[in-house]
Residue, then its C-alpha position, 0 to 999 in steps of 0.5 A: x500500500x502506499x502510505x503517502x507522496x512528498x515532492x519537494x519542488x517537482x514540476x508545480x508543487x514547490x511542497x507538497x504532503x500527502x498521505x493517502x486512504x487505503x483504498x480511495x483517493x481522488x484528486x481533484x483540480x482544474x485543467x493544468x493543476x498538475x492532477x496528471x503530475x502527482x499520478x504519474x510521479x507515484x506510479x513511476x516510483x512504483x513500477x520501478x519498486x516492482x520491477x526490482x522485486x520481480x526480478x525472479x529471485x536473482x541478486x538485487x539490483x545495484x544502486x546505480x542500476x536502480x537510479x538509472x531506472x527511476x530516471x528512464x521510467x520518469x523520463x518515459x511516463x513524463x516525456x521531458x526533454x531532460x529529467x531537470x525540466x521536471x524541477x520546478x521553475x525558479x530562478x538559478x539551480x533548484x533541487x527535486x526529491x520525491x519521497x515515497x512511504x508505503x508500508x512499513x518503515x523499510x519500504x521508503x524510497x526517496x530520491x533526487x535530482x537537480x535542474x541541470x540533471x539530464x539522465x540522473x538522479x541520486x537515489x537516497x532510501x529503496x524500500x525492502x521486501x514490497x509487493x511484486x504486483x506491477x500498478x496499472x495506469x489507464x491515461x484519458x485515451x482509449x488504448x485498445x484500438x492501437x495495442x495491436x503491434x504497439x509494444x513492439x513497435x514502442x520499444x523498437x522505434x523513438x516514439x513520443x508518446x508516454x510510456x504508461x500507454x507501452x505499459x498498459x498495452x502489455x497488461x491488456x495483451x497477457x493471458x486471461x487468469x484462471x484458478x481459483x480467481x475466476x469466481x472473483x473475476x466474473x462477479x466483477x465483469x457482470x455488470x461491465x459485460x451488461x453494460x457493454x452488451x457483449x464480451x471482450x475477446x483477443x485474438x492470435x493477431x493482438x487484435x480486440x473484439x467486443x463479441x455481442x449477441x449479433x457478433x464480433x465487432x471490431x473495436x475500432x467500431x465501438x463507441x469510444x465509451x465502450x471502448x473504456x468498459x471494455x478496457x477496464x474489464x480485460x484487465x480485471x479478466x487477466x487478474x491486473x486488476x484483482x486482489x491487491x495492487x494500484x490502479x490509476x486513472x487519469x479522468x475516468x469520465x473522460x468521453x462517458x456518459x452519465x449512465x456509463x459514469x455510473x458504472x464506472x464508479x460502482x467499478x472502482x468501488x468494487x475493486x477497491x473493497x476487494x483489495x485495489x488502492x485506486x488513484x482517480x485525477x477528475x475534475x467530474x462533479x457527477x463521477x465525484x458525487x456518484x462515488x460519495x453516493x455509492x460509499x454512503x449506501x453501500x460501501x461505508x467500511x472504505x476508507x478513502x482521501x480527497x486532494x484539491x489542487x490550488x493554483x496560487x501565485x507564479x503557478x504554484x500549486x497548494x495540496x489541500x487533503x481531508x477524507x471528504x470534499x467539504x475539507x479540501x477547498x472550493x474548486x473553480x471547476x466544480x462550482x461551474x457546475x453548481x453556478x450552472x445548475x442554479x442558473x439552468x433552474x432560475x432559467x426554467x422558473x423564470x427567475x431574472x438572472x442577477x446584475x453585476x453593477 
């Protein structure tokens, strides 16, 4: 589990602490607030701490090989030009450390680097013995239409797009699990393959399918949404989304609809009663709504956090935290919303609007 985050002059956040719900967190700001940032500075330091268990049993690696890691994985999920362009804009060199707890106080890894870094950075703590279970993260684009022949074309070619998409094109190419895990994996994918009237399938060319009752259809053809459902149910059938782990997801409601919306966050909920710690950046006021609804009638024993991204003077960000919305500041995103909905209604009530003198 990850306990908390510390960035300490990383892109926007000259200082920023927070310490994370065991199972729910959202994070929530306005467009350019750095939401995608913090995402994906937490799963670039777990991906890395996974790789380094998973290395089957053989000699850990060394520091050197670690630091070289942590800066690839950076430099590819975050595509600077030079790993110090990730240090916060100030005038002269600055220094960047990201801090990282996750359970006990053995798994801390906390690392470095400067403005003039290219390639490096100087790693300080690695955490010991963590979990080997490699996090998800699914970007605002749907990837199933260009998973096929991606992989291999990502790690032959100079692409630019960010290395989360590499990843997740690979979990969503692995084998469906089988075992004991199946009951869990079909209780979980009933209402997604409901909601999608139809099944995900993979075929021998890499190639996805959603199989319905009047046949197979390309996903290419598949509404963009669907696209989505189907996403987040293939990596629940080959068990990248089952029992313990991290999922991170940047704007879940991107390109859905209320009713899809819906599903998407009983989905989450779901995952995360069975062991899942979920990482949401939104700025949705209805997917944020349905999750409190969900947790209030039907999911009360979660324990889940809430950031709010302040953009303040020169662009610095402040991180404001509590376990509901009411503790984490007013959001000029949401209160569009709200202002909307007040006018929508004065508007059918015949309500003169106010004058600004």
């Amino acid at each position: 589990m990850l306990k908390s985050l510390n960035l300490k002059n990383f892109t926007v956040f000259p200082d920023a602490k927070l310490n994370f719900g065991t199972n729910l967190n959202v994070i929530i700001g306005e467009n350019g607030s750095g939401k995608s940032h913090l995402l994906k500075a937490a799963y670039s330091a777990l991906a890395v701490v996974a790789a380094q268990a998973r290395r089957n049993g053989g000699p850990p690696a060394g520091e050197p090989q670690i630091e070289r890691e942590i800066a690839n994985k950076l430099q590819g999920v975050l595509r600077p030009d030079g790993l110090g362009r990730l240090v916060r804009r100030q005038r002269g060199r600055n220094k960047c450390s990201v801090e990282c707890r996750l359970g006990t106080p053995a798994q801390l890894l906390r690392f470095k680097f400067s403005t003039a870094a290219k390639t490096q950075v100087t790693l300080e703590r690695f955490p010991a013995g963590p979990d080997e279970k490699m996090p998800v993260f699914i970007p605002t684009r749907e990837l199933l239409t260009i998973s096929p022949g991606f992989v291999s074309l990502y790690e032959t070619t100079h692409l630019s797009f960010e290395e989360t998409w590499r990843d997740t094109c690979i979990l969503l190419g692995a084998p469906l699990a089988k075992g004991p895990r199946t009951g869990a994996i079909k209780e979980l994918l009933a209402p997604l393959e409901d909601a999608m009237r139809g099944t995900v399938e993979l075929d021998d060319a890499g190639r996805f399918y959603l199989k319905q009752a009047s046949g197979r259809m390309e996903m290419h053809l598949v509404a963009e949404g669907l696209r989505k459902l189907a996403t987040i149910a293939r990596l629940i059938a080959t068990g990248s989304l089952l029992d313990k782990g991290y999922l991170f997801w940047d704007e879940p409601e991107s390109n859905l609809n209320p009713k899809i919306i819906r599903t998407v966050a009983r989905t989450i909920l779901r995952l995360v009663e069975r062991g899942i710690q979920a990482f949401i950046a939104t700025h949705s006021l209805f997917l944020m709504r349905e999750l409190h609804i969900l947790q209030q009638r039907e999911f009360k024993s979660l324990n889940s956090r809430c950031f709010g991204l302040h953009v303040g003077q020169g662009g610095a960000v402040e991180v404001r935290q509590g376990s509901t919305m009411d503790e984490i500041g007013d959001i000029t995103a949401l209160d569009e919303d709200l202002q909307q909905s007040e006018r929508y209604i004065d508007t059918e009530m015949g309500v003169a609007p106010e004058t600004h003198g």
